[in-house]
N, C-alpha and C positions, 0 to 999 in steps of 0.2 A: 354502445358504451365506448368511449374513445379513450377513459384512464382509469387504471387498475383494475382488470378483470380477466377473464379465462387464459386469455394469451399471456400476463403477467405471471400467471399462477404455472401455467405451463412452461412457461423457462423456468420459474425460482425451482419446480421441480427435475425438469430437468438440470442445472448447474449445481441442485444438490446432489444428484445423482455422479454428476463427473466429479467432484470433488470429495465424494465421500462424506457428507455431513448429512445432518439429518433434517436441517432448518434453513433454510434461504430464503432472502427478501430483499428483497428490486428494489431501489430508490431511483431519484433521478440525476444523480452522479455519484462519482467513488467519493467527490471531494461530503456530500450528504451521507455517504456510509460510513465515514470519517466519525460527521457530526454525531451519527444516530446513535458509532458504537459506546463513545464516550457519554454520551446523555445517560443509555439504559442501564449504565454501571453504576448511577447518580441515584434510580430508583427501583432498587434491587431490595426485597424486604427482609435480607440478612448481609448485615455487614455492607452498605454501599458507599459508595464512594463521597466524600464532601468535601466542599469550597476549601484549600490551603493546602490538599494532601498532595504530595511529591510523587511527581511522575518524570521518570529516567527518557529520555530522547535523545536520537541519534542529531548529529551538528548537522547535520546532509541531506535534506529529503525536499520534501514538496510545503508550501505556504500549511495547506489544508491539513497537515497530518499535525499540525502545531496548534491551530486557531481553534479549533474545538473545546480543545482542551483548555486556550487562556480564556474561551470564553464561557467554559463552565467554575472558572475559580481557583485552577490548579498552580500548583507551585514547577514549573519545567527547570529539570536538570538538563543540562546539554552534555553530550557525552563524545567522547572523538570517534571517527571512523576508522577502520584500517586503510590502509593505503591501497593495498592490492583489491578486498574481498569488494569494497565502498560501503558495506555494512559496519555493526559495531564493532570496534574494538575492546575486545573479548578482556582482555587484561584492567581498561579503563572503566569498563563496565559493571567490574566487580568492584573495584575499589571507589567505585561512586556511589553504590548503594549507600543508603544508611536506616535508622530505624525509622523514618519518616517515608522511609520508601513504596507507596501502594501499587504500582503499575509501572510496568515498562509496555512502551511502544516502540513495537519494531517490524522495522520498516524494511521491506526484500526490497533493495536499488537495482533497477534497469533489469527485472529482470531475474535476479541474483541470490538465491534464498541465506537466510541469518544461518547461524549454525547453531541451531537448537536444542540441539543435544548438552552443548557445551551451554547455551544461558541456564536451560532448566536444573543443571548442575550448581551452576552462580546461586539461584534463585534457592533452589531446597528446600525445606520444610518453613520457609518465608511465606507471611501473608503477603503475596506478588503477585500482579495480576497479568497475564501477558495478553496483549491484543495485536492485532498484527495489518500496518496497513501494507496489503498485497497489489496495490491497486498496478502496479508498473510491472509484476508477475507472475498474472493467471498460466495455469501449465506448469508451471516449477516445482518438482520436486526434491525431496528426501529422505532419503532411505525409504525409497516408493511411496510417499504421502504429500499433498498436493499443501502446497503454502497457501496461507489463509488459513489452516484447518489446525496448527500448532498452538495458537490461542485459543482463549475463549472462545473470540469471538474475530474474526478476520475480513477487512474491507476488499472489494474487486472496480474495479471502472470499465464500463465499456466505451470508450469514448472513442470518435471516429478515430483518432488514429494509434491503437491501443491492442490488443490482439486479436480481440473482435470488436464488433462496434455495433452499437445500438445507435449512435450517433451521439446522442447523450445517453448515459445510463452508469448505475453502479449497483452494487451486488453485497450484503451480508449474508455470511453463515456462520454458524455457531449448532453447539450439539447440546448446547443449554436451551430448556425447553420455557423456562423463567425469562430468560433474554429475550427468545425468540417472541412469547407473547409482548414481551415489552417492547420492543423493536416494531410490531404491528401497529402496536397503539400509537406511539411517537411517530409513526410515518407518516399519518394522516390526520392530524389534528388533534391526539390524547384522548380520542374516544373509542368507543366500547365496539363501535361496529363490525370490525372487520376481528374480533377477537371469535375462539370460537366460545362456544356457552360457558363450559368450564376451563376455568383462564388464572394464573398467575395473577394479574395485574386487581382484577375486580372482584376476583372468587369464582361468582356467578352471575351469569346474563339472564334477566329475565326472557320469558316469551314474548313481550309483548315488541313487537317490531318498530311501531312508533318511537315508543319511552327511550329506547335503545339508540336512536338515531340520532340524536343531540345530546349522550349522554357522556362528557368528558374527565375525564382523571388523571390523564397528565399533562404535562405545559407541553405540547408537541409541537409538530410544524404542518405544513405540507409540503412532504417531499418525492410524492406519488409520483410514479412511469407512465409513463403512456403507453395503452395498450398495442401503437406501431411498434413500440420500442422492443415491447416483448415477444411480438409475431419477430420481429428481425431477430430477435437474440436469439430465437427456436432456430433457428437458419443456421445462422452464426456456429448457431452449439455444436453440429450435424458436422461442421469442416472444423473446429477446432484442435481435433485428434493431428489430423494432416498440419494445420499452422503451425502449430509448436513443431512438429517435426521441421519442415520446412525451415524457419528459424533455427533450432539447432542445427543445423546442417549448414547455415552460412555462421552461423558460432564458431563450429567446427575450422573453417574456412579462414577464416578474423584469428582465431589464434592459429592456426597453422601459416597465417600470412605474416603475424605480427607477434606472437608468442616470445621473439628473440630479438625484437627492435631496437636500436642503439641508445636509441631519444627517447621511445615513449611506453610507459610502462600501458597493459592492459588487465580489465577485471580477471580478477580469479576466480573460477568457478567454484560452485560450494553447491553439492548434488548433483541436480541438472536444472540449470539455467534455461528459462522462457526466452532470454537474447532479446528483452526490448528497444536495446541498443549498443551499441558500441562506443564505452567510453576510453578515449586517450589520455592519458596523464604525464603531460613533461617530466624525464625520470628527473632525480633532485641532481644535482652539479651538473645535468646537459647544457650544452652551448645553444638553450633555445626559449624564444620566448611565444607567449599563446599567440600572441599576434601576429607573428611568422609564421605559425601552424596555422592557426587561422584563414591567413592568405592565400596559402600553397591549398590548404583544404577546397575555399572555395575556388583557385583558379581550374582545382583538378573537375570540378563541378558535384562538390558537397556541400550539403548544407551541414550544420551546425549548432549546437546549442550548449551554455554550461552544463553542467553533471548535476541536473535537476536545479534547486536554488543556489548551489556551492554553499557553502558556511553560512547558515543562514540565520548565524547571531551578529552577522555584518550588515543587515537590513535597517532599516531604521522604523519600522514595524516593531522592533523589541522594545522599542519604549514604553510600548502597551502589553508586554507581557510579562508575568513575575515570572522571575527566572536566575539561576543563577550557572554560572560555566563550570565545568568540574576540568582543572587545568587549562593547558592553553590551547586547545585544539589544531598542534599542528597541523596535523594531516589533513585534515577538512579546510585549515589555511590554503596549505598545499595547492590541493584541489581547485579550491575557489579564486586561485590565479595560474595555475597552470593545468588544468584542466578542463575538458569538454566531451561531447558525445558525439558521434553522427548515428543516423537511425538502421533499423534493420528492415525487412520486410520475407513475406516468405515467399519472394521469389530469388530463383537464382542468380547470386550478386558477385559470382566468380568473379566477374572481369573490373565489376570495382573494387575486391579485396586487392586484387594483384596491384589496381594503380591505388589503392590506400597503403600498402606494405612500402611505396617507393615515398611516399610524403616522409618527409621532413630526415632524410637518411643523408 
């Protein structure tokens, strides 16, 4: 068997295991974990979610943590980030809700977990649904509880250059037992198979193994793993304790090198940061522009990239999506022209903090 089987089953249980949930399920990227999480909220048999309902999202994130959602029919609030955290802005956030509000997706940047405490406060006795794409934060926690696991229901990515890597791969968990059978079905084509006998989705599987095997009930895809992906991820799983340490330890390093830099503001931590990367942000009135930073980055021999998509209602992609801005999104303007990331890794990057702490001073 070369997709979805023993070795698949063996990492979903173990990464539920490291994360504390009770349900996990492999797809074949975060950008598909995305997909899957937003479908199984669409066929949920109390209260689910439909075509026009208002979903809150940060201005800042990735293509995939958007497209889901305009392609299940939703209505996207865009919302600003903070400057420091690169999450939401806690303030904007709240005054963007309104009674059309079903769902917030939030999204832990480079690494960097939301501050949860403070939305679920926002939210209150609101029908609000929080999902969480995790996919740039495996490792991150909160008041000792692993991001992904604050939502419903939380995406992961292992993609080769991500904190582990199955090469392609991504990850849901959730501790809803209703999601979790719907999230099986939708993996592999909307059918019954892979469901166990008694199931949320169908009720009941018959015995009979044939009838069962072309038997489908929702519109799903196929976004099945390959069972390489899940032998590597059992690996993977085994040094993942050590990575994250490792990364924070050049975390540690990055704000102790740059914590107090003249020109360029850095993330602020919120918990304990996974450090998928390190982002810079031109502070506002420096004498400096990204393209100068840029230069100096890669003559010192960095690479570089923006702060995931920057403001990514500057796309031109939004013309396929209903959506409306909730104020002007400085800060994610900000961002999207003076800022960028260089990456982390968990080995020891002492001697490039030192000559990153000299750029641009």
């Amino acid at each position: 068997m070369f997709s979805m089987g023993s070795e698949v089953a063996a990492f979903e249980h173990g990464f539920a295991d490291y994360v504390e949930s009770p349900y996990c399920v492999m797809v074949n990227s975060g950008s598909s974990a995305n997909l899957l999480m937003v479908a199984a909220l669409f066929f949920t048999k109390e209260n689910p979610l439909k075509a026009g309902d208002e979903v809150i999202v940060p201005a800042v994130s990735w293509s995939t943590t958007y497209y889901p959602l305009q392609q299940y029919g939703m209505k996207l609030r865009f919302v600003d980030i903070d400057l420091n955290t690169l999450n939401y802005d806690l303030e904007q956030l709240e005054a963007a809700i309104t009674g059309k509000t079903r769902l917030i997706m939030a999204v832990n940047l480079l690494g960097n977990p939301n501050d949860f405490d403070a939305i679920n406060k926002i939210v209150g006795e609101r029908d609000i649904r929080i999902i969480e794409d995790n996919c740039e934060s495996m490792g991150a926690e909160l008041s000792g509880r692993k991001t992904g696991t604050f939502g419903i229901m939380g995406s992961f990515s292992s993609f080769f250059s991500h904190h582990i890597s199955t090469m392609e791969g991504g990850l849901i968990v959730t501790a809803n037992e209703e999601l979790y059978h719907i999230l099986l079905s939708l993996r592999a084509h909307g059918w019954t198979r892979n469901l166990p006998k008694h199931n949320h989705v169908c009720g009941e599987k018959s015995d009979n193994a044939f009838e069962e095997s072309f038997r489908f009930v929702l519109p799903g895809y196929n976004v099945r793993p390959l069972e390489m992906s899940g032998a590597i991820g059992t690996e993977q799983l085994k040094k993942l304790p050590s990575l994250i340490k490792a990364r924070r330890e050049n975390g540690m390093r990055f704000q102790e090198a740059l914590g107090n830099h003249a020109n360029l503001l850095i993330q602020q931590e919120t918990g304990q940061s996974s450090w998928f990367g390190f982002s810079l942000v031109i502070r506002p009135q420096a004498d400096l522009t990204r393209q100068r930073l840029i230069e100096e980055l890669n003559e010192a021999g960095f690479e570089c990239r923006p702060i995931v998509a920057g403001n990514f209602t500057n796309n031109e992609v939004m013309k396929y999506i209903d959506a409306d801005i909730f104020g002007d999104l400085p800060n994610a303007s900000h961002i999207d022209s003076n800022g960028l990331f260089v990456g982390n890794h968990h080995y020891d990057i002492s001697e490039a903090m030192q000559t990153l702490s000299k750029i641009a001073t």
